[in-house]
C-alpha positions in Angstrom: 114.9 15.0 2.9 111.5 13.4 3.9 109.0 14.3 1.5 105.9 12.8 3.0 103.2 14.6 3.3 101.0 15.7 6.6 98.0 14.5 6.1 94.8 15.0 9.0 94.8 18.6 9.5 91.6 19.0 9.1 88.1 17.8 10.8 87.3 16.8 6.9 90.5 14.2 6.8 89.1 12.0 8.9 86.6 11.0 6.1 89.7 10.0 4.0 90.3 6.9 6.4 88.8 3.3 6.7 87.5 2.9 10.1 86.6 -0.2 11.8 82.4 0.3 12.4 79.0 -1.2 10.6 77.0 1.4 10.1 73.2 1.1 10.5 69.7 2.7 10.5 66.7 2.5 12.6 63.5 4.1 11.0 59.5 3.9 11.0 59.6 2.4 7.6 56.4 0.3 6.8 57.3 -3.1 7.1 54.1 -4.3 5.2 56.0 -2.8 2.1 53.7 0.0 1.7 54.1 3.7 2.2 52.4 4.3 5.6 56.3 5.1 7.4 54.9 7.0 10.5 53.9 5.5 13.6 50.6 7.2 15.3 50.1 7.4 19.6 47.7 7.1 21.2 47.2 9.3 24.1 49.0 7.8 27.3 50.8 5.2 25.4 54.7 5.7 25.0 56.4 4.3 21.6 59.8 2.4 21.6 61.9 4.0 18.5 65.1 2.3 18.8 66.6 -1.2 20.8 69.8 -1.0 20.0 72.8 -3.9 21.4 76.1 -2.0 21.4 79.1 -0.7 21.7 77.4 1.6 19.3 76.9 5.2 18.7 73.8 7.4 17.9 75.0 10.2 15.2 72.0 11.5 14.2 68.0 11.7 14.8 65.6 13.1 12.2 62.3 13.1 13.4 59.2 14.9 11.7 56.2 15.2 13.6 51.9 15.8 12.5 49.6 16.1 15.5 46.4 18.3 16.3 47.4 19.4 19.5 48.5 22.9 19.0 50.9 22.4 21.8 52.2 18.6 21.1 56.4 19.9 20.9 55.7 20.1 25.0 53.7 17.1 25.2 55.2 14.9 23.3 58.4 13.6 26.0 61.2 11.9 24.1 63.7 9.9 26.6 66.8 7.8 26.6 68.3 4.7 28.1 71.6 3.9 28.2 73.1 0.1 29.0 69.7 -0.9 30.7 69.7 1.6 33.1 66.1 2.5 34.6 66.2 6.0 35.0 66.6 7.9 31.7 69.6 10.3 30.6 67.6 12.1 28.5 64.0 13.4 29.0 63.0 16.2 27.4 59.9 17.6 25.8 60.5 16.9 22.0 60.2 20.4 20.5 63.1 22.2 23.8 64.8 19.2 22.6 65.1 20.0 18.8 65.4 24.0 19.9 61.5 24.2 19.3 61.0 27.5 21.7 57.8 27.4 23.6 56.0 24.9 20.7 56.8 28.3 18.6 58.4 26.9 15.7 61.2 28.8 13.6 64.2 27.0 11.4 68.1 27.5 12.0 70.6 25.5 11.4 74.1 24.9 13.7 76.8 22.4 14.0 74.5 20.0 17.1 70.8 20.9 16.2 69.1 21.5 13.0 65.2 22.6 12.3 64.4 22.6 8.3 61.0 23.7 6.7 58.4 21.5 5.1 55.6 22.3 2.5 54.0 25.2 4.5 50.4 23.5 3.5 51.4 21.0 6.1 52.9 22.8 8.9 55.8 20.6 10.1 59.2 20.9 10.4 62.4 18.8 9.9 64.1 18.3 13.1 67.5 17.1 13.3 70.1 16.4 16.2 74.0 15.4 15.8 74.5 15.1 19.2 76.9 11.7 19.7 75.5 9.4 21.8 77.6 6.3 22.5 76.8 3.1 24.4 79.0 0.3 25.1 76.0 -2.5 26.0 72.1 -1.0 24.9 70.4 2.0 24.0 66.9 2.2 24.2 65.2 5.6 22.9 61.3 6.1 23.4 58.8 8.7 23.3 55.4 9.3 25.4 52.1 11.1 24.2 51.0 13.0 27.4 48.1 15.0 25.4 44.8 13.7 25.4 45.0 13.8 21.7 46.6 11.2 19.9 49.6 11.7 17.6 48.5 11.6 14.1 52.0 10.7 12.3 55.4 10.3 13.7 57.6 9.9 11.0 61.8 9.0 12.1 65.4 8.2 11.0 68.4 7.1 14.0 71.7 6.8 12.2 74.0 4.9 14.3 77.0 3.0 14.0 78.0 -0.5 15.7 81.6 -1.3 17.0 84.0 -4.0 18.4 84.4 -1.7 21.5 84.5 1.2 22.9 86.7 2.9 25.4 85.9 3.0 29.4 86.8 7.1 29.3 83.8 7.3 27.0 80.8 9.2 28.6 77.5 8.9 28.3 74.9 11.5 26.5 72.4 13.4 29.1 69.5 16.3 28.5 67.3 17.8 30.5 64.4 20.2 30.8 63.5 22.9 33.2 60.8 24.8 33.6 60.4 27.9 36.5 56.9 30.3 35.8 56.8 32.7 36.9 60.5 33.6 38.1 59.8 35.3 41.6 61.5 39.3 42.4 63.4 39.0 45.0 62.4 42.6 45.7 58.8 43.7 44.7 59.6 47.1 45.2 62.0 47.1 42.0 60.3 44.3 40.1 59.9 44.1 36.4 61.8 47.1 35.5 65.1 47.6 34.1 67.6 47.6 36.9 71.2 48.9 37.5 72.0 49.7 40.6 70.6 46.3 42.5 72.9 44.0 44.4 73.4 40.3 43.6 76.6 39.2 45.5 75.4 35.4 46.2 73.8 34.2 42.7 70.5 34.1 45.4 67.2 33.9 43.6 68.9 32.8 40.2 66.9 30.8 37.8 68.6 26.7 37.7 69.6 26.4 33.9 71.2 23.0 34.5 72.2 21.2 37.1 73.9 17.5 37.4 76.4 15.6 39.6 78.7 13.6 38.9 82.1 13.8 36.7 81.5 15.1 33.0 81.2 18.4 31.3 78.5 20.6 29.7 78.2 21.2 25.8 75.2 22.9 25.1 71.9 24.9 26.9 69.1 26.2 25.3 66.9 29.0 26.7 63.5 30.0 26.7 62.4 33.1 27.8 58.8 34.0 27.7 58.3 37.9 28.8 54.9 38.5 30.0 55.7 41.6 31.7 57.1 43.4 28.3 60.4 45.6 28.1 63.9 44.3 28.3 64.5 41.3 29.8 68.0 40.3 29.7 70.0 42.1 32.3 70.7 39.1 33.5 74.0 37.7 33.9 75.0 33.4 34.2 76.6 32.5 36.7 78.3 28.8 36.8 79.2 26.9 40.2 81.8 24.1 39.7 82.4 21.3 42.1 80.2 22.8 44.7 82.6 26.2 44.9 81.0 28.5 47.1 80.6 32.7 45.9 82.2 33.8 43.7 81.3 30.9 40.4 84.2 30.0 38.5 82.3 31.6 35.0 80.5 34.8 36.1 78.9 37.2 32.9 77.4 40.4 32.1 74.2 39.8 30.5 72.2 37.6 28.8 72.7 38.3 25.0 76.4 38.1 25.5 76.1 34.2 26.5 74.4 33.8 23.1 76.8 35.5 21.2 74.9 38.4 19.9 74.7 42.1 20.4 73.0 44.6 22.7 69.3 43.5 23.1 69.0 41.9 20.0 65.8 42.5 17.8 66.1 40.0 15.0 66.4 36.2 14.9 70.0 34.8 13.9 71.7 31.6 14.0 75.6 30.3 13.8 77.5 27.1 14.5 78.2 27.5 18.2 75.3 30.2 19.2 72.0 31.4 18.6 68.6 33.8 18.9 66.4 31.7 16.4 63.0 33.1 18.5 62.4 36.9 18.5 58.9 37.0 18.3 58.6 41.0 18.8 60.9 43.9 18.1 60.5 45.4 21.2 61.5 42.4 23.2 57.1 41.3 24.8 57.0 37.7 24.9 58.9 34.7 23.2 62.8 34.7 22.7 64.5 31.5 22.4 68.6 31.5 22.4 71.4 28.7 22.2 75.0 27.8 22.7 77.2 25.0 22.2 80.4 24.6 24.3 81.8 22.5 21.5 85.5 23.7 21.3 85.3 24.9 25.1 83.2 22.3 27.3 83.1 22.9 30.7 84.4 20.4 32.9 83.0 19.2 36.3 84.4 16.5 38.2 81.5 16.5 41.3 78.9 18.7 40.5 77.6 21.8 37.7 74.8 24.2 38.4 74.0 26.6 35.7 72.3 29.3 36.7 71.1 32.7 35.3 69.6 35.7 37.0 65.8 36.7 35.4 66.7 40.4 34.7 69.2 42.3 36.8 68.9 41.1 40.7 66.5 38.5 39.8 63.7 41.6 39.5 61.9 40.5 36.4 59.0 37.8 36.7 58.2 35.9 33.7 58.4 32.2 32.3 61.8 30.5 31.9 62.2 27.4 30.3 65.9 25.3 29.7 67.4 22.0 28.7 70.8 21.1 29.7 73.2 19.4 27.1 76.0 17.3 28.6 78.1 14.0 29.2 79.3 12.3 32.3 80.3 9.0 33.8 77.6 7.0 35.1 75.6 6.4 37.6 74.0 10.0 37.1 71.8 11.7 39.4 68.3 10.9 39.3 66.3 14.0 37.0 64.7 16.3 38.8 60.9 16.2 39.5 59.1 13.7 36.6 58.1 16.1 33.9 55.1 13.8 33.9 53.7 16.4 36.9 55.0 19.8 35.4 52.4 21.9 33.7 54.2 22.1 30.4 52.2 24.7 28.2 53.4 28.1 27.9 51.6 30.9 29.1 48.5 31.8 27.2 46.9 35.1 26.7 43.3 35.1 26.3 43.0 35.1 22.4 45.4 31.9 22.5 42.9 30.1 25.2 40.4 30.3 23.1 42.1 29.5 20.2 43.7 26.3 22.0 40.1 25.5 23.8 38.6 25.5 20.6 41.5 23.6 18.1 41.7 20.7 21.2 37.5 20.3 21.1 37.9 19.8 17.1 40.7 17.3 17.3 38.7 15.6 19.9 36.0 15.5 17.5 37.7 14.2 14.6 38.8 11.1 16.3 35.1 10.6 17.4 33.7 10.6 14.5 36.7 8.6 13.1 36.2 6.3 15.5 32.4 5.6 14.5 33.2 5.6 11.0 35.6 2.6 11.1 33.0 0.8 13.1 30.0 1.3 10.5 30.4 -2.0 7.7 28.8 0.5 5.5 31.1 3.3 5.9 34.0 5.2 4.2 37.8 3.1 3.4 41.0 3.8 5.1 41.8 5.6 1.8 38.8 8.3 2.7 39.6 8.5 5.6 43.0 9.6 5.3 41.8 11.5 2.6 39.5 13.2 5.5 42.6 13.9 7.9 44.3 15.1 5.0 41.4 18.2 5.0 41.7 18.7 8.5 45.4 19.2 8.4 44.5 22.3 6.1 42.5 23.9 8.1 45.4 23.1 11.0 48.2 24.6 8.7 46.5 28.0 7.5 45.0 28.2 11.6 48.9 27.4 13.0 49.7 30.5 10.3 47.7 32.3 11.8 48.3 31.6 15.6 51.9 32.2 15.3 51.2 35.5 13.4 49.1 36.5 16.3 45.3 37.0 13.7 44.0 34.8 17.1 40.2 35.1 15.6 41.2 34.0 11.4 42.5 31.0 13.7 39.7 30.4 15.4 37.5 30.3 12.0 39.9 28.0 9.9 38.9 25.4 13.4 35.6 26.8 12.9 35.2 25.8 9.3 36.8 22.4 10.3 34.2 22.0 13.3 31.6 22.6 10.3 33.5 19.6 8.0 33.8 17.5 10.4 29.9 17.7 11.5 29.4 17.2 7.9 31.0 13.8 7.3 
């Protein structure tokens, strides 16, 4: 009788086993020796993270992020490179990247993307992706500061691991980011109220989750759905076109909620391995909601071509702001992604209260690198010690203003920038 015993029924075995990889980190540690481990951009200027020679494999990004720019999660563009290609598989505003909905930040944790609190006096968030991204020559990872306001502190780990080789059936990481605001009726006569009895037969009008060409297969999407017209927004049901199939899509659902894996027009945040709702901002369902799902045990396969798509209440009747980013791998070459984010207008829709608060928070920021600026150039005036000491006070007043922003006070946010106008006057 054999008595071995099976071993490796479980994801957990694995660790059990010696494998044949180096394992390595890339990170903004200060090479000087000192503790300064963050690396600060200036606006315009892009920031290599990681030059990597392969075959390799990225298993996991940490980054943590201080900036001034109340909307830096959108302006802040992290991209990839994959075996000296020129045009990026990823490229993606930081924040949709992480599952940062519409710069409104909220932790959750699941099996690809992870967003963990910091000390609330500072405002920033952990953000963590387990995504594997392998490469069999190069990997090249940067990010670009499109805010006229430069990035105070970028702090980052990349855990990788280096091999002899890797197979040629290996595919090759891609995201990207889409953005459509307002969605447009497709009848005004009907628009922006809950629907039932509306037609869609074709998918026309539907809002473009994804797309790609090529041969590979989805694993993730993240939605953002800002509803500026109030009421509920999700009758809307995905529709997926494989391989260029015509009507009817080869994945055809009943509403939006259900993708997400929660129930009837949900009205408080949750979060699980494979799906997600980590953005409800309001009960009854006015403005930001922010919803993912992983197709981790269940990718879905394309061999020429994936479009995503979703319709923006029932029939495409309801107008507001959609946002997306598309998880997947394919072969290369990949298409060429869509329209350079560069040119897209990036910053979610503001109501009045949050214009001023954003006019007023950028014309601080603005100031504090002024008078920075002609501090460092005075022989007589302050050390790098008070001067971090001064950005330091600033990023008070940003935490307790961000507080209130997010809680909607619009005007206590507008005096903690106030108060640090006053400061920085002051100096």
């Amino acid at each position: 009788m054999n008595n071995i015993t099976h071993f490796n029924y479980s994801l957990y075995d694995e660790l059990t086993r010696a494998k044949s990889f180096t394992s390595k980190r890339i990170s903004s540690w200060d090479r000087s020796g000192k503790n300064y481990d963050w690396l600060h951009v200036l606006p315009g200027e892009k920031a290599v993270l990681a030059e990597i020679e392969g075959p390799g494999c990225i298993r996991h990004i940490y980054a943590l992020i201080l900036s001034f720019d109340l909307f830096f999660y959108r302006n802040l563009i992290l991209r990839m490179y994959w075996d000296g290609e020129t045009s990026p598989s990823v490229e993606v505003p930081i924040g949709d990247f992480f599952g940062i909905g519409l710069c409104k930040p909220r932790l959750f944790s699941s099996l690809m993307l992870t967003v963990n609190q910091g000390d609330p006096l500072w405002a920033t968030q952990g953000l963590n992706s387990y995504f594997p991204m392998p490469f069999s020559k190069s990997a090249r990872i940067e990010i670009e500061n499109l805010s006229n306001i430069p990035l105070e502190s970028f702090w980052y780990h990349i855990d990788y691991q280096l091999y002899e080789e890797i197979d040629d059936n290996v595919m090759r990481f891609h995201a990207q980011w889409w953005r459509e605001s307002p969605t447009l009726a497709q009848d005004q006569l009907t628009k922006n109220i809950v629907l039932w009895d509306g037609i869609n037969e074709k998918g026309k009008g539907n809002y473009m989750v994804m797309e790609a060409e090529g041969d590979g297969q989805l694993v993730g999407i993240f939605l953002e759905v800002d509803n500026i017209v109030g009421d509920w927004w999700g009758e809307g049901d995905d529709m997926v076109f494989i391989d260029g199939e015509t009507w009817p899509p080869s994945f055809h659902g009943t509403g939006t909620e259900e993708i997400f894996g929660g129930g009837a027009s949900p009205t408080q945040e949750y979060a699980g391995p494979y799906t997600g709702f980590p953005l409800i901002s309001s009960p009854n369902y006015y403005r930001q909601s922010a919803m993912y799902r992983f197709f981790i045990t269940d990718p879905i396969r394309f061999k020429k071509s994936i479009k995503y798509t979703i319709e923006h209440g029932h029939a495409n009747n309801y107008e507001n702001d959609y946002s997306s980013v598309g998880y997947w791998y394919q072969f290369e070459p990949h298409k060429q992604l869509i329209a350079s984010i560069n040119t897209r207008d990036r910053i979610p829709v503001l109501t009045d209260g949050q214009k001023q608060v954003f006019q007023k928070q950028t014309q601080v920021a603005l100031d504090l690198y002024k008078k920075i600026k002609k501090l460092q150039g005075d022989a007589k005036g302050p050390s790098q010690s008070d001067l971090r000491v001064t950005r330091e006070q600033i990023s008070l007043f940003r935490s307790r203003a961000l507080k209130a922003y997010h809680e909607g006070i619009y005007d206590l946010a507008l005096k903690e920038w106030e108060m640090a106008e006053k400061f920085i006057k002051s100096l």
